[in-house]
NULO-106137 format. One record per atom (N, C-alpha, C, O): residue in one letter; x, y negated, z. Coordinates in steps of 0.02 Angstrom, whole numbers, plus 50000, padded with zeros to 5 digits. Last residue first. Layout:
REM NULO-106137
aXYZ
...
REM end
This chain:
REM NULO-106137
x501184893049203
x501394898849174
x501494898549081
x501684903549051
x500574884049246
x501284882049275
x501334889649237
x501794892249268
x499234878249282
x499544875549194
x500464877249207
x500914873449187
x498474879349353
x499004874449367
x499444872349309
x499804867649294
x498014891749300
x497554886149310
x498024879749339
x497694874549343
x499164900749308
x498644896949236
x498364892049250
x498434887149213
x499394902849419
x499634897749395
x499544897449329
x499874893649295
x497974911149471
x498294905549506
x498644901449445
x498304897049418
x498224920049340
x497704915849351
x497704911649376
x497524906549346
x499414927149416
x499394924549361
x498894919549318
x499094915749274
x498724930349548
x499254925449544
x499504922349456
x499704916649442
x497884940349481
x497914934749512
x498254926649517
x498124920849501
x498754950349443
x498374945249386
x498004939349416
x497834934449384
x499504953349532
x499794951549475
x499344946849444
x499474941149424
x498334958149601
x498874957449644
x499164952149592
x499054946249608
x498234969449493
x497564966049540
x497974959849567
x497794955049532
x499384976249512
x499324973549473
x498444968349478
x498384962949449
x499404982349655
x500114977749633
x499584974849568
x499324969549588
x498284991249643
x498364983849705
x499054981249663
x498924975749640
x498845000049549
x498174996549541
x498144990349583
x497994984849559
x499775006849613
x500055002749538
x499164996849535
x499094990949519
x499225011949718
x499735006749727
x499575003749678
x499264998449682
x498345019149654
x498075014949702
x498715011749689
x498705008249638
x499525027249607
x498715025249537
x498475018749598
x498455013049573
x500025034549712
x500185028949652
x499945022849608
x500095017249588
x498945042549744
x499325037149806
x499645030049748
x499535024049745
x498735051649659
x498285046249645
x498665040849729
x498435035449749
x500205058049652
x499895053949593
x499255049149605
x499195043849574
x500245065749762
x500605058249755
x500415053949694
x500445047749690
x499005073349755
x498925067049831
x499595063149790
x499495057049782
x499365079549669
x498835076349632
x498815072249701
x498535066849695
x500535086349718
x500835082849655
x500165078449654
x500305072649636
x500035092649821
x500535087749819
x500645083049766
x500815077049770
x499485102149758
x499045098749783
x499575091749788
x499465086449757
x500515109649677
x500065104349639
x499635101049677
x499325096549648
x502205107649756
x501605109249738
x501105104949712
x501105098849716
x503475104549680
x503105100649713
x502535106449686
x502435108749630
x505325107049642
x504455111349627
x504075107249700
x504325107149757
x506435098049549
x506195098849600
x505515101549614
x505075097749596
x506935093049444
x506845099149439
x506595102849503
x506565108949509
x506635078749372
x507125081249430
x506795088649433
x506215088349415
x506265068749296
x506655069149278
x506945073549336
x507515072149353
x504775066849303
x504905070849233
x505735072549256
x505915078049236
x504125062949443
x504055069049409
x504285070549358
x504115076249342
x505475054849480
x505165061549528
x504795067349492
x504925073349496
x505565046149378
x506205051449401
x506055057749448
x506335063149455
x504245040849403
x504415043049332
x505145050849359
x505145056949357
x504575035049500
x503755040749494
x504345043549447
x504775047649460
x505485025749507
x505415030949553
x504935037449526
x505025043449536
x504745017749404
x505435020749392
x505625025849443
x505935030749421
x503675010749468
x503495017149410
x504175022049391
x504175027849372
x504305006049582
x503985011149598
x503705015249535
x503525021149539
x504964996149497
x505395002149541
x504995006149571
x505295010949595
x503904988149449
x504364990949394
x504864997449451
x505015002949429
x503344982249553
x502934986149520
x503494992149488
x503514998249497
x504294975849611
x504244979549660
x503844985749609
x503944991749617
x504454966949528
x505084969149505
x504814975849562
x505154980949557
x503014960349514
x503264963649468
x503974968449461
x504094972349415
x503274955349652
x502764958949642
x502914964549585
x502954970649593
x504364947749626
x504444949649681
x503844957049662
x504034962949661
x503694937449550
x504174938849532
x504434946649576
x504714950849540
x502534931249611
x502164935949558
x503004939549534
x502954944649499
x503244924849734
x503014932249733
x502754934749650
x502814940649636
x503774914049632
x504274920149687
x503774926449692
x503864931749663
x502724907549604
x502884910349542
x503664915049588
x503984919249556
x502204905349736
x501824909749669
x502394911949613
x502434917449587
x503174896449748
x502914900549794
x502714906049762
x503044911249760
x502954886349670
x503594889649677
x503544896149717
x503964900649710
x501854880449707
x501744882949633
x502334888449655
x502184894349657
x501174886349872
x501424882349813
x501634885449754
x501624891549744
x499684892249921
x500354892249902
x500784888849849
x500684889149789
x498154895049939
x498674892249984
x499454892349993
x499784892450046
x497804902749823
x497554894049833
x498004890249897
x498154884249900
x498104913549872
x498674911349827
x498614902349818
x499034897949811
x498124919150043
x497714914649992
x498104913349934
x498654911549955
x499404930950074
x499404925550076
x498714923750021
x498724926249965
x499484949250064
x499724941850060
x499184935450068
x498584936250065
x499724963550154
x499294957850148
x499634951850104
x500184950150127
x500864975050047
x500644970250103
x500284967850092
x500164967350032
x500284989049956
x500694983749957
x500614979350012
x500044980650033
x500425005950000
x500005000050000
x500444993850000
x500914993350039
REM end
């Protein structure tokens, strides 16, 4: 689960444009983790295992990007993106 954050209406432009930075680089190392866990390691995960870490993911990747488009909206509307 990603952390609580912050109103984005209650953050400065610089602010926003740190976390939507922060957000995205956090997004990009948790698909690069997945990815090496399940295609690239030879490691036997059972399948119940395998379908609890896949939809744990699917939630994460889903709040990070919810998360994303927000703040991306935030500084649309500030005209700062």
């Amino acid at each position: 689960m990603i952390p609580e954050a912050p109103e984005t209406e209650n953050l400065s432009t610089e602010q926003l444009k740190a976390e939507l930075e922060r957000l995205k680089d956090e997004l990009c190392d948790m698909e690069e983790v997945h990815t090496f866990t399940f295609q690239k390691t030879q490691v036997h995960i059972s399948a119940e295992k395998v379908c609890s870490m896949q939809a744990e993911f699917d939630e994460e990747c889903r709040q990070y990007r919810e998360r994303i488009a927000l703040i991306e909206k935030e500084l649309s509307k500030r005209g700062a993106l």
